[in-house]
N, C-alpha and C positions, 0 to 999 in steps of 0.2 A: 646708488644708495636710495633709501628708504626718506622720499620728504613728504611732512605733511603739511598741505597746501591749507591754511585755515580760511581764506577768503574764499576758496571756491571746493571748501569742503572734499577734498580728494587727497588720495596718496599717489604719488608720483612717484617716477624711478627716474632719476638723474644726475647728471655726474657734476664732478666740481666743477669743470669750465660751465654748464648752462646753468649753474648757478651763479656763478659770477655774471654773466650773459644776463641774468634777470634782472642783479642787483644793476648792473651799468644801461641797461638800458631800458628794461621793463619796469626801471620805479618799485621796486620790490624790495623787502626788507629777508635777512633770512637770521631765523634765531639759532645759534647753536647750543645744546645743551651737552655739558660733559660728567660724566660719573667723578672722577676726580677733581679737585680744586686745582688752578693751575697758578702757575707764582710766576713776576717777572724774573730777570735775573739778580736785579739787585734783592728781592725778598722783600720789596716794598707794597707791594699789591698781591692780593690771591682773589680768583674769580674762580666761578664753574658755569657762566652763561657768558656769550658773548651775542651780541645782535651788529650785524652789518648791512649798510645802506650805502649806497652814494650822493656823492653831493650836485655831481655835474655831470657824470658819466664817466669823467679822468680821476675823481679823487673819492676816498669810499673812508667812510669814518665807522670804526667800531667802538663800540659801546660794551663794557664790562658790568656783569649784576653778580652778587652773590646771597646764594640762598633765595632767592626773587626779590632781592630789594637792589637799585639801583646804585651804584659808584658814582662818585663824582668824575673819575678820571675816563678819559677814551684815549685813541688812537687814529691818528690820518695815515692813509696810504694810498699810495699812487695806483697805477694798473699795472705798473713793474714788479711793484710788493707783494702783491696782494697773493701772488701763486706762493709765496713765503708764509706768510702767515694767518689766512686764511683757511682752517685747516676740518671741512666739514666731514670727513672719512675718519677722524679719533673723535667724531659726538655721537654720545647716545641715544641722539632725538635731534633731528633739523626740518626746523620749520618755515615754511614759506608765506610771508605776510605783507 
């Protein structure tokens, strides 16, 4: 897939595991952007950005914005999870920061 690298100005083609690979080890952030809003299950939250990071290289916290302004609420996820919900193949823009 289609990333755009903003620190070092380039677009790159890479798949979801070396993204994950950057986020747990390269200290890397990657933003996802999606056309649609997306809602939890309970209908409590809706987003259309998420930005994922790690914290230690085992636990990775994402972060919800909608419309470009930031939520208060996130998400922790292990390296077991993260192939669940993690999901940069349904965004229409993923950026690597």
């Amino acid at each position: 897939m289609l990333v755009k690298d903003v620190i070092k100005k380039e677009d790159l083609d890479l798949t979801k595991a070396e993204l994950v690979e950057l986020i747990q080890h390269g200290n890397r952030q990657v933003d996802l952007v999606f056309a649609e809003k997306k809602t939890d299950e309970d209908g409590y939250l809706s987003w259309n950005q998420e930005n994922w990071v790690s914290v230690d290289g085992k636990r990775f916290i994402c972060s919800y914005f909608r419309d470009g302004k930031a939520l208060s609420e996130f998400s922790g996820y292990n390296i077991s999870d993260i192939n669940n919900y993690f999901e940069p193949d349904k965004a229409v823009e993923v950026r690597l920061g």
